[in-house]
C-alpha positions in Angstrom: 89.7 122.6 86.3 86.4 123.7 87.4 83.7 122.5 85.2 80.9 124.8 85.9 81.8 128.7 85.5 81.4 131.5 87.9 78.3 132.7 86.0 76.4 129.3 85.9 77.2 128.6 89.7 75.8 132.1 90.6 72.6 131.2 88.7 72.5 127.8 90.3 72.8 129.3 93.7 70.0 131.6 92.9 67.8 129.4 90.9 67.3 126.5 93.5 68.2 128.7 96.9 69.7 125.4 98.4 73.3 125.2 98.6 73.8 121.7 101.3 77.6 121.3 102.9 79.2 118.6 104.5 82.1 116.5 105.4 83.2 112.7 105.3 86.8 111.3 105.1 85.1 108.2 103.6 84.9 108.7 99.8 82.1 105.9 99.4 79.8 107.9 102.3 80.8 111.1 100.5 80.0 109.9 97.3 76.4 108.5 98.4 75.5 112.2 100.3 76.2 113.8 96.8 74.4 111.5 95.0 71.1 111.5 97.5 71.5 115.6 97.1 71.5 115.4 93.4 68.9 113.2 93.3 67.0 115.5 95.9 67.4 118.3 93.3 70.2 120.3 94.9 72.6 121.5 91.8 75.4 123.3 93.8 76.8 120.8 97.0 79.8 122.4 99.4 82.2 119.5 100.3 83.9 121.0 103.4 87.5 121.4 103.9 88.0 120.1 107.5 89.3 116.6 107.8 92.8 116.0 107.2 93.2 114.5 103.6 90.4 116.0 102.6 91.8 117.0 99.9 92.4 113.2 98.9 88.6 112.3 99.3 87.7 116.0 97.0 89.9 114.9 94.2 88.1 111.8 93.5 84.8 113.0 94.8 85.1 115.8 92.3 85.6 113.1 89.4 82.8 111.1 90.4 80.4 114.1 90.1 81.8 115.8 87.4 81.2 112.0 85.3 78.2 111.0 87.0 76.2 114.1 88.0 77.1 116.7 85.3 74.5 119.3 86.5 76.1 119.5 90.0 78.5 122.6 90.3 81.0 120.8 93.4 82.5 123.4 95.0 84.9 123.5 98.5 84.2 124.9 101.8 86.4 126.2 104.8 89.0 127.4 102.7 91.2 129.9 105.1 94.2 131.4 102.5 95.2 131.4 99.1 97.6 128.1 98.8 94.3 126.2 99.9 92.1 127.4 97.1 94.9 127.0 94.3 95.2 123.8 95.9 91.3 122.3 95.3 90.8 124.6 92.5 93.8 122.5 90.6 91.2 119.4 92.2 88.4 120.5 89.4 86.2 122.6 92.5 83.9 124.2 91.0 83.3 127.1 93.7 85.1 128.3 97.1 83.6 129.2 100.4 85.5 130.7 103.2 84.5 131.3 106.8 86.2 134.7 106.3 87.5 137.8 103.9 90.7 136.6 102.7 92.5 139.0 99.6 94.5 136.1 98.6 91.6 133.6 97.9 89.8 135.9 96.4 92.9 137.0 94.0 93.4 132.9 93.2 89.2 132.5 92.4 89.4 135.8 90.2 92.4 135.0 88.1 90.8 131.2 87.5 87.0 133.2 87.1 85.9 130.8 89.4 83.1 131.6 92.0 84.0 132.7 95.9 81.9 133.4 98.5 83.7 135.0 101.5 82.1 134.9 105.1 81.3 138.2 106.3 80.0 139.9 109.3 79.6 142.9 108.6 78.2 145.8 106.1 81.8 146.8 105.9 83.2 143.3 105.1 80.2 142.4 102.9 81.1 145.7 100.9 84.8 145.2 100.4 84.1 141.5 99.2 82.2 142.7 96.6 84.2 144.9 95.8 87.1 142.1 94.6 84.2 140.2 92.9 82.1 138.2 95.2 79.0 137.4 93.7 77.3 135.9 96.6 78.5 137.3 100.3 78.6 134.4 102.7 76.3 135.9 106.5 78.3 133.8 108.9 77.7 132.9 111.1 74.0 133.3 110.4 72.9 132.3 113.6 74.4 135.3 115.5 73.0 137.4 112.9 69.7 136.3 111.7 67.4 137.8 108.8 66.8 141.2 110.5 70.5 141.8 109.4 69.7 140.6 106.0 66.9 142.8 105.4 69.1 145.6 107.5 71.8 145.4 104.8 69.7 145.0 101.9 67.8 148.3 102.0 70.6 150.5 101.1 72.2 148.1 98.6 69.5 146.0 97.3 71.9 144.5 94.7 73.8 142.4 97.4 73.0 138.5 97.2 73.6 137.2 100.3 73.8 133.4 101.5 73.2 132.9 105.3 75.2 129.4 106.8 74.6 128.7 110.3 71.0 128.8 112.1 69.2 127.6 108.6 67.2 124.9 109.5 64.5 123.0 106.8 61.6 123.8 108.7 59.0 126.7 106.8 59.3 129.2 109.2 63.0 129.4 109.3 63.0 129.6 105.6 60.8 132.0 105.4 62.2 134.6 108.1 65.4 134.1 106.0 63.8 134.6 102.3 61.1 137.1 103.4 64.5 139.4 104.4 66.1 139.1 100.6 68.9 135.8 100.8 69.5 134.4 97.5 70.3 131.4 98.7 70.8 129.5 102.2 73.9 127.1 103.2 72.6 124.0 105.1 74.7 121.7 107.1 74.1 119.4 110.0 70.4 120.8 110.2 69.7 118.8 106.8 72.6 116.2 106.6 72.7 115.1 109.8 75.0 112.4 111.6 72.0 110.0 111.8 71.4 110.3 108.1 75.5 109.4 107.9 75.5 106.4 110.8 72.1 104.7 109.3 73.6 105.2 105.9 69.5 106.2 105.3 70.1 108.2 101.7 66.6 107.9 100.3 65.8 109.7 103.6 68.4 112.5 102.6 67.0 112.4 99.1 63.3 113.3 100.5 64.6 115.6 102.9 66.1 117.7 99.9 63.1 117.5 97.9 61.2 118.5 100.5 63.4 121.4 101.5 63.5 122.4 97.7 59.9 122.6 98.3 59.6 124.4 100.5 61.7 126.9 99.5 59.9 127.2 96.4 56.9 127.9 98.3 57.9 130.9 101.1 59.2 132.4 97.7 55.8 132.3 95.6 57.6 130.4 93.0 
């Protein structure tokens, strides 16, 4: 059962902009990237759902945080249908992510009131997510699309919170161009947790790199 509700993940999401996402079969690696995160100040973390077993690792991983880091809402990435999201929802995640629009997760998130974000590419798709109850509408992939379709979207319904994943990178200027065009949050993958981090096994590096990235978020939004 998820241990942070739809609400408080939303507000998470929003509050630190920052929403990192990886995947590791080993539990013990996995563990230590949460950890580094947490201690970096991320609150939200996206475990991603492409390994097999992954399920295995997310059911103990999702233990681990829920005991020791009680502030971090662990939620589940890559989740393509329905069956999947029942599947780590009943595994304690605390959100879903899919790469796409998908009516069945969407009916399995909203029956447990658990956050979704769907992947969407367009104003079309970004509208019909929202309207079965996506809080925060997943740009993917954000690369192809960039803030100009952020801002684009934005003007006629400023009340969309979008979450670009794909082409975020830590550095200011990326940031900037993607918070100056309204996201309320960014997803960060490879560009922050990358496979040297994972090989070196260098987590106080991860941990700064966070910080830093919280940082500088803070600062392109005058906060």
């Amino acid at each position: 059962m998820a241990k942070h509700n739809r609400i408080a993940v939303a507000q998470k999401m929003t509050q630190t902009g920052l929403v990192p996402l990886f995947y590791h079969h080993d539990l013990e690696i996995a563990k230590a990237v949460v950890t580094a995160c947490y201690e970096g100040g991320a609150r939200v973390l996206e475990f991603t759902n492409r390994g097999d077993g992954a399920h295995e690792v997310f059911a103990v991983l999702c233990r681990y945080v829920h005991r020791e880091l009680p502030e971090m809402a662990l939620g589940i990435g890559s989740v393509i249908d329905g069956g999947t999201a029942s599947l780590f929802l009943q595994l304690g995640a605390d959100f879903v992510v899919s790469p796409s629009f998908r009516e069945d997760v969407a009916r399995v998130c909203n029956r447990r009131k658990v956050l979704w974000s769907a992947g969407c590419f367009t104003p079309t798709e970004i509208g019909l997510a929202e309207e079965w109850g996506c809080e925060i509408v997943k740009v993917f992939p954000g690369d192809s699309l960039g803030p100009a379709f952020v801002k684009a979207v934005k003007g006629p319904s400023p009340w969309t919170s979008i979450m670009p994943t794909g082409g975020v990178s830590p550095d200011e200027a990326n940031l900037r161009g993607w918070f100056a065009a309204g996201v309320s949050c960014v997803g960060m993958g490879s560009q922050l947790i990358g496979k040297d981090v994972l090989d070196k096994g260098d987590y106080a590096g991860l941990a700064a790199a966070v910080r830093d990235t919280l940082a500088t978020i803070a600062r392109v939004r005058g906060v």
